[in-house]
C-alpha positions in Angstrom: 0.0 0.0 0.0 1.5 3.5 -0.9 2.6 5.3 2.0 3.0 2.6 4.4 6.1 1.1 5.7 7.8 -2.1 5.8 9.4 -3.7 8.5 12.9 -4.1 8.3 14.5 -7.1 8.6 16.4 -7.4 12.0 17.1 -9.1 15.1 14.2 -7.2 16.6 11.7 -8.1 14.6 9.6 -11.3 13.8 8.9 -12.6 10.1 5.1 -12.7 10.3 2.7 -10.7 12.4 1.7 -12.0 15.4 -1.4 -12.8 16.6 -4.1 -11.0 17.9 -3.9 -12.8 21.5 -0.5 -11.4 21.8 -1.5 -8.0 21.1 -4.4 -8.6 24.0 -1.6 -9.8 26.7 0.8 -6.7 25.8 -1.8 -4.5 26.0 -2.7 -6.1 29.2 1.2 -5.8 30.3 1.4 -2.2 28.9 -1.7 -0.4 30.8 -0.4 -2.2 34.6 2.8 -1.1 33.6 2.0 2.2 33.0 -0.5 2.2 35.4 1.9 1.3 38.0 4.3 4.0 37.2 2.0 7.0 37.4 0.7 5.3 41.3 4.5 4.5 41.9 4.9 7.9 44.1 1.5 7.8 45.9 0.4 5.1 48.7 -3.5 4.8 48.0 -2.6 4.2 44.1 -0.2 1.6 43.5 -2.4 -0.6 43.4 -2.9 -1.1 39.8 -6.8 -2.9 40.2 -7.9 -0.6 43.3 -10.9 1.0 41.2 -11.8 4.0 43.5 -13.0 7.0 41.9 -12.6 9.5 44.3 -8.5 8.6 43.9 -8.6 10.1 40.4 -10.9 13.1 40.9 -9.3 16.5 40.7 -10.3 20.3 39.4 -11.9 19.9 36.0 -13.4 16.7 37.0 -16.0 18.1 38.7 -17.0 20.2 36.0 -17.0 17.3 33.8 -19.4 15.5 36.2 -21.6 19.3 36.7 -21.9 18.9 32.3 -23.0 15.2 32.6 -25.7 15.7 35.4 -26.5 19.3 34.1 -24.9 20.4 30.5 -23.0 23.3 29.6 -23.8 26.3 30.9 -22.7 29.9 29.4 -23.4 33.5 30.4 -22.6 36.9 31.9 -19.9 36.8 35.2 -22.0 39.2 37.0 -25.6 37.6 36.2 -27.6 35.1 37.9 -26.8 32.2 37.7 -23.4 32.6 37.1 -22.9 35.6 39.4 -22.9 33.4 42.7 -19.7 31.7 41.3 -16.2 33.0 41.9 -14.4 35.3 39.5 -10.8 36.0 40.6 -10.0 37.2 37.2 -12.7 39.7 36.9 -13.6 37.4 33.6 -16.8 38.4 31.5 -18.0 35.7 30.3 -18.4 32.3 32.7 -19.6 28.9 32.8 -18.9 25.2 32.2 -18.8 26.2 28.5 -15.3 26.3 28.7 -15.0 22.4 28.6 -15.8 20.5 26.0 -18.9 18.1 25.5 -17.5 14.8 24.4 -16.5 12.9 27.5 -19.8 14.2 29.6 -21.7 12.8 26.7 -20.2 9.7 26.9 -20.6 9.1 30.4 -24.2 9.5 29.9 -24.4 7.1 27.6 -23.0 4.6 30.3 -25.0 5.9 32.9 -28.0 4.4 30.5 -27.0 0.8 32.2 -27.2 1.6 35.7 -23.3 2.5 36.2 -23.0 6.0 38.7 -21.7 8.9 37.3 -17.9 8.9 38.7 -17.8 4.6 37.9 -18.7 5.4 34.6 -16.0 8.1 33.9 -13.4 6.0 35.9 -14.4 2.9 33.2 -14.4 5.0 30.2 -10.7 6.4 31.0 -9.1 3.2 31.3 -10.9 1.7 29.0 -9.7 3.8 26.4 -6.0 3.9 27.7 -6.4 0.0 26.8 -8.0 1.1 23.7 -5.3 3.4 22.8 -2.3 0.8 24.0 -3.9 -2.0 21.3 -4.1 0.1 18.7 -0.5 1.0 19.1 0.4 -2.6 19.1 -2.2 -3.5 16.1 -1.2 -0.4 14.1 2.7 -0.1 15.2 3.9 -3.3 17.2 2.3 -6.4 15.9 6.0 -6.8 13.3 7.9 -5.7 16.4 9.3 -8.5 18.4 7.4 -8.7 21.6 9.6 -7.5 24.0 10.5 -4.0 22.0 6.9 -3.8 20.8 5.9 -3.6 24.7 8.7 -1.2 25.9 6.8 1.2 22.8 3.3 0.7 24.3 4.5 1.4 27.6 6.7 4.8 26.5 3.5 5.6 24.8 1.3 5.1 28.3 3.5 7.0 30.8 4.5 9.7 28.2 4.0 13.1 29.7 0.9 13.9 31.1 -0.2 9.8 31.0 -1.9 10.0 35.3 -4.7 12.4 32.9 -5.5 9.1 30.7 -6.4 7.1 34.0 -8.1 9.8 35.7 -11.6 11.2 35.4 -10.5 13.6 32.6 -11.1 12.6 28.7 -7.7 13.2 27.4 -7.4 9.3 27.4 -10.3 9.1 25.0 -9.3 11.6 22.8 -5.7 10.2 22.7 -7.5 6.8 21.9 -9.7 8.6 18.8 -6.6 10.4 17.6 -4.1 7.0 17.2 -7.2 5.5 15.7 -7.4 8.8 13.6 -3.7 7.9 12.8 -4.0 4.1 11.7 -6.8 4.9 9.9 -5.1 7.5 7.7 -1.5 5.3 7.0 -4.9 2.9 5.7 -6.0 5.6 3.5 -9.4 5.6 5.3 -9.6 9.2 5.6 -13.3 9.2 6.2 -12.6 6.7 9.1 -9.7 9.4 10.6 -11.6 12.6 10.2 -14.4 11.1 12.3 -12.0 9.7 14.9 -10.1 13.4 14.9 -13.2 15.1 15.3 -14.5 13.1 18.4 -11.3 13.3 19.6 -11.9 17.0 19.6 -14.6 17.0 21.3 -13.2 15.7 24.2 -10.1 17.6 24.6 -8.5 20.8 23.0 -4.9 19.3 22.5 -6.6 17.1 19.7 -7.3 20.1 17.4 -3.4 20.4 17.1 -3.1 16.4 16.6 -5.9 17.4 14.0 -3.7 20.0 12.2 -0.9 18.1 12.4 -2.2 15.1 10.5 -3.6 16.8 8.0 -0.3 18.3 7.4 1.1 14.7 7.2 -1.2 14.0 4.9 -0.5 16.6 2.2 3.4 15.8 2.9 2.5 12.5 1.7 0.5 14.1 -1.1 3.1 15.8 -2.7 4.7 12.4 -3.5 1.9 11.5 -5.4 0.5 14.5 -7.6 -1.5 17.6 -7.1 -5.1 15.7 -7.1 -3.9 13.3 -3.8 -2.5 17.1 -2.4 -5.5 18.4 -2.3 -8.0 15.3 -1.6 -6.1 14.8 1.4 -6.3 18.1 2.8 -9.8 18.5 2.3 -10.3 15.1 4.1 -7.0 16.8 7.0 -9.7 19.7 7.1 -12.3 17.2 8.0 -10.2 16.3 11.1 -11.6 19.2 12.7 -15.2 19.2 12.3 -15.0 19.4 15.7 -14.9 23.2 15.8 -17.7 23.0 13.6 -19.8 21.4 15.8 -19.2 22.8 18.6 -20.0 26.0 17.1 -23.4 24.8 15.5 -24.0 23.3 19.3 -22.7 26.7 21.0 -25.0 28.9 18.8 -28.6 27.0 19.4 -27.7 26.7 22.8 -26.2 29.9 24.2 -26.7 32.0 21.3 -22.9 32.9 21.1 -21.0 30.3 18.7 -17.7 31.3 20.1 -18.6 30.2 23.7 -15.9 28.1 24.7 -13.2 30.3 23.2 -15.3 33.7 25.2 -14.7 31.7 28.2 -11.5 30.3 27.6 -9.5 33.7 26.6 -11.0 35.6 29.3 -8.4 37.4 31.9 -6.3 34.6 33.9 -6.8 32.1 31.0 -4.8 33.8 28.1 -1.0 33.2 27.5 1.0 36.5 27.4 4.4 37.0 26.1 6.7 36.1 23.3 5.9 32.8 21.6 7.4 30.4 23.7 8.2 32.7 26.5 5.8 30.5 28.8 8.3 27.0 28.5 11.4 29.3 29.0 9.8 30.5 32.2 8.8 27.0 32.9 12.0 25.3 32.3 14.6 27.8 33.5 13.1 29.9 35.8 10.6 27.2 37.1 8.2 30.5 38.8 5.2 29.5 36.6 1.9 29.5 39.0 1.8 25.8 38.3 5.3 25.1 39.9 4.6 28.2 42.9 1.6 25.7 44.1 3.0 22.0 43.7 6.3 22.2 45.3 10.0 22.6 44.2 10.8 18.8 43.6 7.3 18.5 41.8 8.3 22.1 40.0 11.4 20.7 38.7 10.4 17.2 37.8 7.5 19.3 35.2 10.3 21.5 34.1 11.7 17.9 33.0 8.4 16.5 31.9 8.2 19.5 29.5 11.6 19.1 27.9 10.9 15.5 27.4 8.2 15.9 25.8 9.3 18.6 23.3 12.8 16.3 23.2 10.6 13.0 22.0 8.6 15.0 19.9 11.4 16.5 17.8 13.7 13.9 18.2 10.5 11.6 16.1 10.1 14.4 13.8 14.0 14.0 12.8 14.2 10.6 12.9 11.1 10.4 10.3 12.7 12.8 8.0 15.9 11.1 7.8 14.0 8.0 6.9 12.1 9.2 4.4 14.6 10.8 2.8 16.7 7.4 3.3 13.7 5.0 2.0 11.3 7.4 0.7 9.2 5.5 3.7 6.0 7.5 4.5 4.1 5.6 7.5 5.6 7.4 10.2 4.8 10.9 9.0 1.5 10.9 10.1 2.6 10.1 14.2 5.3 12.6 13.7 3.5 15.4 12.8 0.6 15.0 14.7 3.0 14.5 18.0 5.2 17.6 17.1 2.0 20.0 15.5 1.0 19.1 19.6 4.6 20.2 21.5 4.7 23.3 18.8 1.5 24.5 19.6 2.1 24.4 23.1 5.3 26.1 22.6 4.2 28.9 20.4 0.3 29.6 22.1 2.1 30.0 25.6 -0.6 28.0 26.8 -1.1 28.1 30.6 -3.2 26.0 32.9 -2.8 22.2 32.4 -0.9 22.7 28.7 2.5 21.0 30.1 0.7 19.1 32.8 -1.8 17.1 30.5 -2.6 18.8 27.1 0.8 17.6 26.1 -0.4 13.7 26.2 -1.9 14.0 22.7 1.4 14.0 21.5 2.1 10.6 22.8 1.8 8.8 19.1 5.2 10.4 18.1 7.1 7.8 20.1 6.1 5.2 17.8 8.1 7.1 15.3 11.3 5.9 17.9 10.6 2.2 18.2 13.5 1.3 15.9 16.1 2.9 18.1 18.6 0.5 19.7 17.6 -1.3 22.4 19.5 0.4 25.0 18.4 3.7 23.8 14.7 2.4 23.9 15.1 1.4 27.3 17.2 4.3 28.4 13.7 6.5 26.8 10.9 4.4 28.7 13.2 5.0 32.0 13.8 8.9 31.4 9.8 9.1 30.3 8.7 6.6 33.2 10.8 8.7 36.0 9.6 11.8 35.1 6.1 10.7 34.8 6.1 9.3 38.2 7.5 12.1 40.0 5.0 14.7 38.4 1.9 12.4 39.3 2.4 12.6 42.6 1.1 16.4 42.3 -1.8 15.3 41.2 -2.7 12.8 43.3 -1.4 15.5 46.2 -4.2 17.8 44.9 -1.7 20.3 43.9 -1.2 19.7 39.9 -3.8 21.3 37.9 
């Protein structure tokens, strides 16, 4: 198939794909594993099967659970209802439309069979970090031998920001929708991938930069092929985010104000100031950002780190892509690449604050796939930098501290 790459022949991998029961038990090794590593640091959760809620609650949960019992609200700071809230920011526009609709609506839907509110968010969020983790495996690892095929899955589940994915937060089911977003499009199912990319964005933010970011693989891997497959597949990359478009359509009928999450979202406290990329200097040098003031030095360092690493993978898979295309004229790993670096670069340049380096960064995790031919030893060293790191910056969110 054009555009999709074969696996070289080497010590570390096998001649046929293996089966689907070895995907299943990898995927099974992979989400303990990784599950493991972001408890490692905390008492109550290192207990990899302890399914208790109230563990994994924190900040935006609750307004996640407030849009599932309720919906979104949207209005005025200083009008009832809204006026009894706070507003330390002196914002003008408030309200739970600032989160998006996708995971709310999905615990609803699992609330249909009887299953409470926080069970049902708890049990969609690791569901889909097993999702996610098989998909790597099915999409990425299945012609990897075993053993490097799970030390990929599991750099992939503890990559930065990976305690989000197992918490009651949707990042893990957007991340899930964009690596099936991924696969689909090395498949050349770009109707299946601009579906997947556009419920991943309604779920979480971070996804409308995957979004961009595959469909700028996309027309890279265009250009190889003549100006029709250029622009086909960037109309089908634009599809990727009809997301915004329906969250506009939804945002108009029901608040009158189409731009309702982005009203609430820009509003005094929430916007990023400074030069482009001002915000990760501050974060990694200085380490004074309001995130690292509240959780602590060793936690404020140990995000300082997350953030590099992240960036670091990122590029590092963007390089390593280039040099094999331009080596083997291989195209399959563009689409990972991009979407994991359109991610870190967005970040970077938008100065975003909040949780940007603390969990919006986890939709970048499908870049590491683009690193599962390193050496061995470099693999390993990777999953130990990524795993430490991880670890040490949960343990502010299970602390209460980490946004």
């Amino acid at each position: 198939m054009q555009g999709e790459e074969a696996a070289p022949a080497s010590s570390t991998t096998v001649p046929h794909r293996t089966a689907i029961g070895w995907g299943l038990i990898l995927t099974a090794l992979s989400w303990l594993a990784s599950r493991e590593v972001v408890g490692a640091r905390w008492g109550p959760a290192r207990d990899p099967l302890r399914f208790e809620p109230s563990l994994w609650a924190r900040w935006d949960t609750f307004n996640y659970g407030a849009i599932t019992q309720y919906g979104r609200n949207f209005g005025h700071c200083d009008r009832p209802p809204l006026s009894v809230l706070a507003n330390p920011f002196h914002a003008t526009w408030c309200g739970t439309a600032g989160w998006l609709p996708g995971y709310p609506w999905l615990i609803r839907m699992v609330q249909t069979t009887g299953i409470t509110l926080p069970n049902g968010g708890l049990l969609l969020s690791w569901a889909a970090t097993a999702v996610a983790m098989f998909l790597v495996w099915f999409g990425w690892g299945r012609d990897l031998h075993p053993v490097r095929a799970l030390l990929v899955m599991v750099a992939f589940g503890v990559f930065p920001g990976a305690v989000y994915n197992f918490a009651l937060f949707p990042t893990s089911i957007a991340l899930a929708c964009a690596v099936g977003a991924i696969l689909a499009a090395t498949r050349e199912r770009f109707l299946v991938a601009a579906l997947l990319m556009t419920g991943a964005g309604l779920c979480y933010p971070s996804a409308w930069f995957a979004a961009v970011g595959l469909a700028i693989g996309m027309v890279l891997v265009g250009c190889t092929l003549g100006v029709r497959q250029v622009i086909r597949r960037a109309v089908w990359g634009l599809a990727g985010l009809g997301s915004l478009v329906v969250l506009a359509v939804h945002d108009q009928l029901a608040f009158g104000h189409a731009n309702a999450y982005i009203l609430v979202t820009t509003g005094p406290g929430f916007d990023g100031r400074g030069y482009p990329g001002s915000g990760f200097v501050q974060l990694v040098l200085h380490r004074d950002t309001p995130e690292q003031k509240r959780i602590g030095r060793t936690a404020a360092d140990a995000l300082a780190v997350q953030a590099v690493v992240a960036v670091a993978t990122a590029f590092l898979a963007a390089l390593s892509t280039a040099w094999t295309w331009l080596r083997t004229k291989a195209t399959g790993d563009i689409y990972p690449a991009a979407a994991g670096l359109s991610v870190v670069v967005s970040v970077l340049v938008l100065n975003a604050n909040g949780g940007a380096w603390n969990r919006s960064a986890v939709l970048a995790a499908p870049c590491v796939l683009c690193l599962r031919r390193l050496p061995m030893p470099l693999l390993v060293l990777l999953v130990a930098v990524i795993a430490v790191t991880t670890a040490f910056v949960s343990r502010a969110f299970f602390a209460g501290t980490l946004v």
